[in-house]
N, C-alpha and C positions, 0 to 999 in steps of 0.2 A: 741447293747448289746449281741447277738448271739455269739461272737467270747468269748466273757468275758464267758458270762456262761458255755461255754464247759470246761473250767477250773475249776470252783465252785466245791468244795464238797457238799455233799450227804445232809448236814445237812443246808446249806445256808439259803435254803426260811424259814426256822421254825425258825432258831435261828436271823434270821432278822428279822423277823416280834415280836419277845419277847421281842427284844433287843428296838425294836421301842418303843414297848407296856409300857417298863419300862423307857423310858426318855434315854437309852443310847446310843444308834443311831438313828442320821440323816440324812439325804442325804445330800451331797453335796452342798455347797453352789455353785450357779451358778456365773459365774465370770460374771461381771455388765459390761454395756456398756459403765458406764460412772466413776471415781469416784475420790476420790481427796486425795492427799498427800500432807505433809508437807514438807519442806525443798527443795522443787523445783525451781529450777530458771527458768524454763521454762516449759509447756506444753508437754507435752509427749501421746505415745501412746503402744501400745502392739497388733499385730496382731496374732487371734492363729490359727494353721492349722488344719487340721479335726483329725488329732493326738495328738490335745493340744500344741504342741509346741511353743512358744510364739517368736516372732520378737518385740523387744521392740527398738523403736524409744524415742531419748529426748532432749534436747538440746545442753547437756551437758555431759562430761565424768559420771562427777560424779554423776549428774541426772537417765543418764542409770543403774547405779549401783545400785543406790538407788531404781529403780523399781524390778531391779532382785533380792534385796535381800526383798523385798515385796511378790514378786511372789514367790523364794523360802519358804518365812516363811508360805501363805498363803497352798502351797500346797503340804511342806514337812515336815511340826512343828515339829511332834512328833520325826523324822526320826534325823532331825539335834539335839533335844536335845539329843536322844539317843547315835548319834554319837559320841559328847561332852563330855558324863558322860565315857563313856567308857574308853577313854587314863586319864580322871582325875578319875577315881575309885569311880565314883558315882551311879554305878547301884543300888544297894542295896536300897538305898536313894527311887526308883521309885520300885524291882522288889520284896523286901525285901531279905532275908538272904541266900537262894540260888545260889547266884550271889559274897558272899564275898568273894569266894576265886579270885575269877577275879578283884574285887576292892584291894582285899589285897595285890597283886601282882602290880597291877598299882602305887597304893599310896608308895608303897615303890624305884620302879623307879623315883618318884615326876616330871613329865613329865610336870607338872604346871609350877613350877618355870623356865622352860627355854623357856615355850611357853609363859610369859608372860616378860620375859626378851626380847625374839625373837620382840614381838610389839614395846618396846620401843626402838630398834634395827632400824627398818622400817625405810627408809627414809622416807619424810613429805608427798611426795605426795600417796606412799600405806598408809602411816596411816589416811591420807584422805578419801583414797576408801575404806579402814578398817570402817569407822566410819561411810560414807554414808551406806555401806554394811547392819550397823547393826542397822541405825535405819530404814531404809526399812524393816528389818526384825520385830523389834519392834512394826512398826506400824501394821503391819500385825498381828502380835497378841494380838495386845489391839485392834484391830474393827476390826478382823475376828471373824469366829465361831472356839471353839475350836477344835484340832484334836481327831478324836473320842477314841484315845488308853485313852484318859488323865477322857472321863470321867468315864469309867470304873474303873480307877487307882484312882479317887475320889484325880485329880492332877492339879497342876498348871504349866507352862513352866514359870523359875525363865527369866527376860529377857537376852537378848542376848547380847554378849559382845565380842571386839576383841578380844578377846585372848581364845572366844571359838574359833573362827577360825583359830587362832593359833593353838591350841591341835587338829586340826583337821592334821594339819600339820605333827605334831610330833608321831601323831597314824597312819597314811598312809604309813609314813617314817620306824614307829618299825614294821609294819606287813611286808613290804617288805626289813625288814632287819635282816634273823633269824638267821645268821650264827653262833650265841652264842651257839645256840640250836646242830650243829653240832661239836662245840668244847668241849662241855660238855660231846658228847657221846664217842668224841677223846680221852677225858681225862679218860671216862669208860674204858673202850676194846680196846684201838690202841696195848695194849701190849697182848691181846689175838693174835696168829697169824689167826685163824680162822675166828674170827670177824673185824678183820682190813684186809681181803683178802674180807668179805661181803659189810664193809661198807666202806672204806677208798682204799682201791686201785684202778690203773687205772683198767678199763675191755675193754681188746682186741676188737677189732674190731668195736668200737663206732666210731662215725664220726666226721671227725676234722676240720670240715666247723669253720673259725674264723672270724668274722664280717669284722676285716681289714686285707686283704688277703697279701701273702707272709711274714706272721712275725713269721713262724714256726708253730709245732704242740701244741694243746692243754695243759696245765698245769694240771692237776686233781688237783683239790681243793673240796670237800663237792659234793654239784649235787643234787637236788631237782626235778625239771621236771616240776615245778608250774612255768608258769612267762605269756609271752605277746609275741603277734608276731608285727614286724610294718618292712615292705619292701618298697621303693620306685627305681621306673625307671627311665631314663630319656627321651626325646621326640623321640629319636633314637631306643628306644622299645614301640614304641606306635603308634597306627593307626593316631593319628590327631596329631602325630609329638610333643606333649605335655609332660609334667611327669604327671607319677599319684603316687600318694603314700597312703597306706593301713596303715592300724591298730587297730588289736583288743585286747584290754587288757583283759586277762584272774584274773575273781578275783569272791569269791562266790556268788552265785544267789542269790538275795534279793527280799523283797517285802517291798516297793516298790523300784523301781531298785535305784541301786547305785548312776547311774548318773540322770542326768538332762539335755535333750538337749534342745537350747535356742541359739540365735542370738541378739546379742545386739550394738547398736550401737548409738553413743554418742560424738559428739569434736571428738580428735583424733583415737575413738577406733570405730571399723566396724569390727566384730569377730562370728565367729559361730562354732558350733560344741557343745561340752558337758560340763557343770560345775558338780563341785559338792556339792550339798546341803549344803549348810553352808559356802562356800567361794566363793569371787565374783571373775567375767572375766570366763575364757573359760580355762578347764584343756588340752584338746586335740580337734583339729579344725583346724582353717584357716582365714584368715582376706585376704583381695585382693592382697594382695600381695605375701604371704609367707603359707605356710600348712606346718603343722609338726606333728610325733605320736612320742609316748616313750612304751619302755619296759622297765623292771624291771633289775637293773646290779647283784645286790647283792654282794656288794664287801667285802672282808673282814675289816670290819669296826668296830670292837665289839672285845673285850676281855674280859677272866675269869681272873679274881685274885683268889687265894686259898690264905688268910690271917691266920698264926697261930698265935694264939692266947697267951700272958702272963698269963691273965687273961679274965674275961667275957667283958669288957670295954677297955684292952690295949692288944697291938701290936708292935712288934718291926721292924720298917724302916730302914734299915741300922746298923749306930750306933744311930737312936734316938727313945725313947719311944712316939710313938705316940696311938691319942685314939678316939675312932672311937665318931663319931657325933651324936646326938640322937633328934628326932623331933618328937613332939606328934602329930600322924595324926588321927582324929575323924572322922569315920566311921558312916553317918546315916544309920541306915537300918529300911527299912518299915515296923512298926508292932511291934517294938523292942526300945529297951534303944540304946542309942548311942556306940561306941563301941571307945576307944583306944587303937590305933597303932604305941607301938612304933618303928619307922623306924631310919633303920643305917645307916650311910656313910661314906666312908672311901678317905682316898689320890687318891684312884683309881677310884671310884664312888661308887656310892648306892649298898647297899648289899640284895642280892636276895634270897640269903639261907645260911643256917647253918647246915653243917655237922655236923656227929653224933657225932664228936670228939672237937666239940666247931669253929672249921674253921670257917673262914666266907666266902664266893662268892662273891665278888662283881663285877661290870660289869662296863665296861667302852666302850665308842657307840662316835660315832661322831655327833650323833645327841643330847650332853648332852652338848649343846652350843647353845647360842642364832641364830638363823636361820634366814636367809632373802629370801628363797622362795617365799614368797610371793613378794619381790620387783622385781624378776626372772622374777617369774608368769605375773607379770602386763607388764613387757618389752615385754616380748615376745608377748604378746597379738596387740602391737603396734606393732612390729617388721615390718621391709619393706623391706630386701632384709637378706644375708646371713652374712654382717658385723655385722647389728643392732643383728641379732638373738644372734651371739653367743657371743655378748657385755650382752645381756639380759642373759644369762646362765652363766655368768662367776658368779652372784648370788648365783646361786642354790646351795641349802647345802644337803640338802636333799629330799629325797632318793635320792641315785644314778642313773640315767636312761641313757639307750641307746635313743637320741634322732634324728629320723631321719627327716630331712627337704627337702622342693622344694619350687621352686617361679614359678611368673608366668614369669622370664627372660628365664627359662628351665634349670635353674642350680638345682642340689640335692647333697645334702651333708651329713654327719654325725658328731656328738660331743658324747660323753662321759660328761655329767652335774652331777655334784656332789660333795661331800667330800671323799675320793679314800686314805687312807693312803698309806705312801711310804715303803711297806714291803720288806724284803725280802724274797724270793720265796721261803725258805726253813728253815720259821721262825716257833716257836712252834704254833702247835694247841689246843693242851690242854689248861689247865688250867697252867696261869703262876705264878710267883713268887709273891705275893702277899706283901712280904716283902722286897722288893728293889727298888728301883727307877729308877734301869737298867732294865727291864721290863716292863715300861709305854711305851704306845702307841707308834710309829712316828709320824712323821709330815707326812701332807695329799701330795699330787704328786700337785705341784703347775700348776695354771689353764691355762696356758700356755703351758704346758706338758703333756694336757690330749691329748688323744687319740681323732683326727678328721680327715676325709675324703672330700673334696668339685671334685666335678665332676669326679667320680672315670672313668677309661679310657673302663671299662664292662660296663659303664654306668645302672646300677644297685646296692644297698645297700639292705643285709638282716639283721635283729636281731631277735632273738626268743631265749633270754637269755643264747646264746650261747658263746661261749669263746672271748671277744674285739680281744684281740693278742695271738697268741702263744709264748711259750717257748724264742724263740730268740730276740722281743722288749719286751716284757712283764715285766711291773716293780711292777704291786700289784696284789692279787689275788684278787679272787672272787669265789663265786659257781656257777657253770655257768651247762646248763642245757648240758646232756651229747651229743646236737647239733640234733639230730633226726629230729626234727621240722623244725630247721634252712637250713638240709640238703634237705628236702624234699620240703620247700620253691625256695629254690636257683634251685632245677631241673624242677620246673613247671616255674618258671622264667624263664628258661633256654631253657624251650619247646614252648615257644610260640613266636616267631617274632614279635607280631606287639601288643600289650597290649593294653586293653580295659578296664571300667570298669565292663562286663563281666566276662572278664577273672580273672580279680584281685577279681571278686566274687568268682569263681568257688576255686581259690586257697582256700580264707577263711575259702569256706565249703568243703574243702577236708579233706578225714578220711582214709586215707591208712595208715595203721602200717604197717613199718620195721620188728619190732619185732615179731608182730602177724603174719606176713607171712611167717619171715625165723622159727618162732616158730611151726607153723603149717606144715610144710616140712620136719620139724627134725623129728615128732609125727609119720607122713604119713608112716616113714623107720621101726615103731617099731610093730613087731609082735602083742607084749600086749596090740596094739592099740583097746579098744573096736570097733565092729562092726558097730554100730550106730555114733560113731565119725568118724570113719573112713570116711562113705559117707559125712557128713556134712563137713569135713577138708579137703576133696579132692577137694569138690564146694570151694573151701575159696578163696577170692584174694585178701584178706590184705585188705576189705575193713570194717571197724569196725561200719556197719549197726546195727541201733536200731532193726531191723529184723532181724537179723542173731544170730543162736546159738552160732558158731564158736568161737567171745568173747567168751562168757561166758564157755566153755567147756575149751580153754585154759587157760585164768585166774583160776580157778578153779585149773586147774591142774598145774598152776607154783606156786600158793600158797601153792598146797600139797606138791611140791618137794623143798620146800625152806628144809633143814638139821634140824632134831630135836634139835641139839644143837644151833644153828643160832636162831630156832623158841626161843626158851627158856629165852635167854640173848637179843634176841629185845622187848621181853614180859615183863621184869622188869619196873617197874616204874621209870619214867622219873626223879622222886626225890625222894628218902627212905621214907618220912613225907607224900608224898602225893597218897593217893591211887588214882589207874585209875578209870575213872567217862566217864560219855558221851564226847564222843571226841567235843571239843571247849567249855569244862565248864571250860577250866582253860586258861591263856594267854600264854601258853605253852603245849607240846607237853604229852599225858596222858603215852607212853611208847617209846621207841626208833622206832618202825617199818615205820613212817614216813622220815625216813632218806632211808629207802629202796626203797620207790616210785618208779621214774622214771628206778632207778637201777635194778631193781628186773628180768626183763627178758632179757638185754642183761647177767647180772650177770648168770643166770640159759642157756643162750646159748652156754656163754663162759667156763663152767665148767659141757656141757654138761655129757659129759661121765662118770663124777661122780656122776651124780646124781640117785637116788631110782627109777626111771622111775613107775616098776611094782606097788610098793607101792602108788603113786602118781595115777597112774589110779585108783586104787579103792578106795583111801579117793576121791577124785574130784567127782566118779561116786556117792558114798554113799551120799557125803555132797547134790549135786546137787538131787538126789531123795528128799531126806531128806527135800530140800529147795520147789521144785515144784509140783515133782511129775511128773505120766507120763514120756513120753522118750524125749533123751536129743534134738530131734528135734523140742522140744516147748519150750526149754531155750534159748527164743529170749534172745540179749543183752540188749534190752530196760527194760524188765522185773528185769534183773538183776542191773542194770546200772541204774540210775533216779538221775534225778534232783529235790532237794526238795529246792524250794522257802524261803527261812527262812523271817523270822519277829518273832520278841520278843515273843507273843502271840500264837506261834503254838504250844507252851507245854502246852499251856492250854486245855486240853479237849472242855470247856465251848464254849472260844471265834475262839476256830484253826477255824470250820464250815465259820466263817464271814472274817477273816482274813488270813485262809493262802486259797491255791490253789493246785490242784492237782498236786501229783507227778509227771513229765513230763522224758518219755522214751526218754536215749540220746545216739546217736553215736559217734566217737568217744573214745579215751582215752591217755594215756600219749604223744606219740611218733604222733600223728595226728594233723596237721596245726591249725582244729577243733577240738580243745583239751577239754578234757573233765578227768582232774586228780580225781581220788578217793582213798581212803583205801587201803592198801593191806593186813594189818594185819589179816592174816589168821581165827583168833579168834573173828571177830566179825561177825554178821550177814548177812546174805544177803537177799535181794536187797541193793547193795551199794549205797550209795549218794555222789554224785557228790562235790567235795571237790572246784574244781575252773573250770570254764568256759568262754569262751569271751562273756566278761558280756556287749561289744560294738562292733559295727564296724563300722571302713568309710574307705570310697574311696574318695580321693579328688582329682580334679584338681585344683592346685592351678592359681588363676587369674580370675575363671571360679566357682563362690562359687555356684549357684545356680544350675551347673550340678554335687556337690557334691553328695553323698549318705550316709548316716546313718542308722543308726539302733541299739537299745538297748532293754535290756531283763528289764523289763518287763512292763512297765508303764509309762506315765509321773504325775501321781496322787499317793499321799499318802493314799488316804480316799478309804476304800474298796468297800463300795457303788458306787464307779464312773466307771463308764464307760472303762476310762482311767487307771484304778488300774492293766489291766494283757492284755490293747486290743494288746499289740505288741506282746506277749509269739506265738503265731498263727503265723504270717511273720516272727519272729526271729526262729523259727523251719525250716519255710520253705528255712532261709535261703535269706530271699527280705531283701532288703534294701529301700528307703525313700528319695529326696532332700525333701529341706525346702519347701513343699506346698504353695497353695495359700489359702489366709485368708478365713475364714467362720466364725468370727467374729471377730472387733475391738473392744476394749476397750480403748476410753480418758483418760485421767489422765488430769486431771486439780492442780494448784495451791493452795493449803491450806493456808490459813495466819494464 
């Protein structure tokens, strides 16, 4: 427990022990030696390692499933129905009315309807693992103890149903597909020339590292800087003549963590590595034959419709009067009368806002069709060499991911999985014609045609959301991140002769900024450089330490030299109706300055010479007083920079003490392998919080699963009282990683009748 408590806030012991006092916490249910389920064919067992991690052994495919989705319900409850209400717009229902504008937005995408189309989609035998999935889960919550959020909430978990796991599908897929969000800002400002030179053009001298080399330079499309790194080698870059291949997916810090790692095997399935709560098999991992990681593509997938309107109910198509759809959605909220929503849909899809002038928005997403991911999902999990793999992917609908693979024959290859419209590279960004039917989507780049690599001749594959192909094959876009990451990957790759899983650590926790280095050199040249920057930016070497001021004094000072008129028009609200709130209270973006992100300091290099310099030193100096105090050699970046843990309950004064966990100082930032993306909106406070981080890692040798390594932030338990609620935050800082240990206790499973 030592490691746990160094995390605990100030108020834990008191507010645990009231909480006890009053019936609403209790410890941990200890997991039994021995205990029995229903619907098994055979005897089964679960071994767990001094991490909690469970090794479930059963007879059967479906048997194994059916314990993971036990072991899921038993020791993530709250977390999966959480997950659940969210892409169906049922927070409100658990958090009350704080939360509607997030239900109000979801209910009107109706993200239901296609996740429940998507199940009876399945072919028989996922609907099979669908079903085992969910009464595993079930049972686990009618003869477990409840998860302790529910009894404070004075709540029940409604049971569990495929087509939650469905929506879990279709929520994974919309978070990692935002590009709407940057056609909307295209359709603001592209005809400003100022702000389409901040947000929308290419910036000189970014790096044009493209996953599948020789296909030309980069396209500029959109550019985020939030995504995933995943590289593998092949046994010609390795000391034991092997492949190893890496992957951390970057996504926000949670309590308890996002994933779940777990080994399961069954009949044809022998699979390890990470699930995620609520959906059964293995998301990223290995089985003896095959390892595989994904990163995030972000393709252009999404369109605006701008609909004008005849009247409030009609619209003209062409030459036909068409008239938009209306569905009564009922809104429970906690504490309160029921609430009716009614929601729009048009020819194009669901309508997401209403201009001042009566327009309507509506959206149209590739993911607004029945998906078979999960039939993908379970192939893969089988998969045995590099045919079966990318027969398993020809599936996947959503999201799009860079997926790279190895076997244990020493071949590694790469695919492109997903639904990829067939654009043209110089088609509208904006908002398009709402009123025509030459406007609608294309057809997706059939699967055949996607972009893949098998035993590239560098014997080496990188991704970290950086551009698939350049300009000269490139047939759809994407936002692809402006390569930084990708580029700084591919030269530690590049440095090392003989790869280890060492070395493929060292990469992971690498924090050297591009940016911050050539940022800190251009500073070094300027007279008006304060005195006390000066010494700190002369030690600097680009390395983005939680102990070093040097972050924080440049960040600082490229937020104050962003142009007062740039500041102004990224500071408007993301949509007229909706005023800006704490950033993630709404399912979209609270102003435009997240489209600046990644962008913000090659932007401020390349148009150095124009910028306010003198001015920018003394807001950076003022704000930084202002924020610490003392001199700028105690604005560590840690101080500035933090990881805040979320869980539902940390806006609560009462329950944060029990539930959440101390802010954690992180290295890193945009342009670092070790990525650590945050805010840059000048306007909001500091210490910044950490917006996305590699919320995982492994190294795997494929063939070889037990000299795999893992590692995830921050737990494998739900329940804050355990043990397991934050013991990995401690190794996951330092950077360790984990194979699947050996047991320190079994648990039987016996046969229920």
């Amino acid at each position: 427990m030592a490691q746990s408590a160094n995390w605990r806030l100030p108020g834990y012991p008191l507010n645990r022990w009231l909480f006890g006092l009053m019936g609403l916490m209790k410890p941990e249910s200890q997991m039994p030696a021995s205990l029995d389920l229903a619907g098994l064919e055979g005897p089964a067992e679960i071994a767990w390692d001094t991490y909690h991690v469970p090794s479930i052994k059963a007879a059967s495919l479906l048997d194994a499933i059916r314990v993971q989705g036990y072991v899921h319900g038993r020791m993530r409850g709250f977390q999966m129905d959480f997950l659940r209400r969210m892409p169906a717009g049922e927070l409100a229902e658990l958090l009350g009315p704080e939360v509607l504008p997030y239900d109000t937005f979801m209910r009107r995408l109706n993200l239901r309807r296609w996740a429940e189309a998507a199940v009876d989609n399945l072919n028989p035998d996922a609907q099979a693992v669908l079903q085992a999935y969910t009464d595993g889960v079930n049972q686990a919550w009618r003869n477990g103890d409840k998860a302790p959020e529910y009894r404070f909430l004075k709540a029940e978990p409604r049971p569990w149903m495929p087509v939650d796991t469905s929506l879990l599908t279709y929520f994974l897929s919309w978070e990692l597909n935002g590009i709407w969000g940057y056609k909307w800002a295209y359709d603001r400002f592209h005809d400003d020339p100022v702000l389409y030179e901040w947000l929308f053009a290419a910036i000189a001298g970014s790096p044009s590292t493209t996953i599948i080399p020789d296909t030309g330079t980069p396209v500029p499309f959109g550019g985020l800087g939030i995504g995933s790194n995943n590289w593998v080698v092949s046994g010609d870059r390795t000391q034991d003549g092997k492949p190893l291949l890496a992957n951390d997916p970057h996504l926000m810090a949670q309590l308890p963590s996002i994933w779940f790692q777990i080994a399961i095997e069954g009949g044809p399935l022998n699979v390890q590595g990470v699930s995620l709560p609520g959906a059964p098999g293995i998301i990223i991992g290995q089985n003896p034959s095959i390892a595989w990681g994904v990163t995030n593509v972000d393709p252009d997938c999404q369109d605006l419709y701008r609909i004008r309107m005849e009247n409030d109910t009609h619209y003209r198509l062409d030459d036909s009067l068409e008239t938009l759809s209306v569905r009564d959605e009922v809104l429970k909220v906690r504490g309160q009368a029921d609430i009716h929503l009614m929601c729009e849909e048009s020819h194009a899809g669901p309508v997401i806002h209403q201009e001042e002038d009566g327009s309507r928005i509506a959206l149209d997403w590739v993911g607004l069709r029945p998906s078979t991911t999960i039939n993908a999902l379970l192939g893969i999990n089988q998969a045995h060499d590099w045919d079966t793999f990318v027969a398993a992917l020809s599936e996947w609908t959503i999201p799009a991911q860079n997926f790279v693979y190895a076997d244990r024959e020493g071949h590694i290859g790469y695919v492109l999985g997903g639904l990829v419209p067939d654009r043209r590279l110089d088609a509208g960004a904006g908002c398009l014609d709402g009123n025509s039917r030459q406007s609608l989507s294309p057809k997706t780049v059939p699967w055949e045609e996607m972009p893949r690599v098998f035993d590239p001749p560098n014997g080496y594959i990188v991704t970290a959301n950086n551009a698939v192909m350049g300009q000269e094959k490139r047939r759809f876009r994407s936002r692809d991140s402006l390569g930084y990451r990708a580029a700084r990957i591919t030269e530690l790759v590049e440095a090392t002769a003989r790869h280890t899983p060492d070395s493929f650590a060292a990469i992971q926790s690498d924090i050297y900024s591009a940016p911050l280095a050539t940022l800190s050199q251009r500073l070094l040249q300027e007279s008006g450089l304060p005195p006390a920057w000066r010494e700190i930016l002369s030690a600097f070497d680009g390395q983005a330490k939680d102990s070093s001021p040097a972050p924080t004094l440049l960040y600082l000072w490229a937020m104050a030299a962003v142009p007062d008129t740039v500041h102004e028009m990224l500071s408007q609200p993301f949509f007229f109706d909706v005023a800006p709130a704490t950033p993630g209270s709404h399912p979209f973006p609270e102003n435009f300055w997240g489209l600046m992100g990644e962008r913000l300091l090659p932007l401020l290099l390349a148009r150095y010479d124009r910028l306010d310099k003198e001015r920018a030193f003394r807001e950076a100096e003022a704000k930084g007083r202002a924020t610490w105090g003392g001199e700028p050699s105690t604005w560590a970046w840690g101080r500035a920079h933090r990881t805040e843990l979320f869980h539902p309950f940390i806006q609560v004064k009462t329950v944060r003490p029990v539930f959440g966990r101390q802010a954690l100082p992180t290295s890193g930032d945009y342009y670092t392998p070790r990525q650590a993306a945050f805010p840059v909106d000048p306007d909001l406070a500091w210490p910044r919080t950490v917006s996305y981080l590699p919320s995982y890692r492994q190294i795997l040798k494929p063939g070889h699963m037990r000299e795999s390594q893992f590692m995830h932030l921050t737990g494998q338990s739900g329940h804050p009282l355990s043990a397991h609620y934050d013991d990995l935050v401690a190794p996951y800082l330092r950077g360790e990683t984990f194979p699947f240990g050996q047991p320190v206790l079994i648990t039987h499973i016996a046969v229920r009748s």
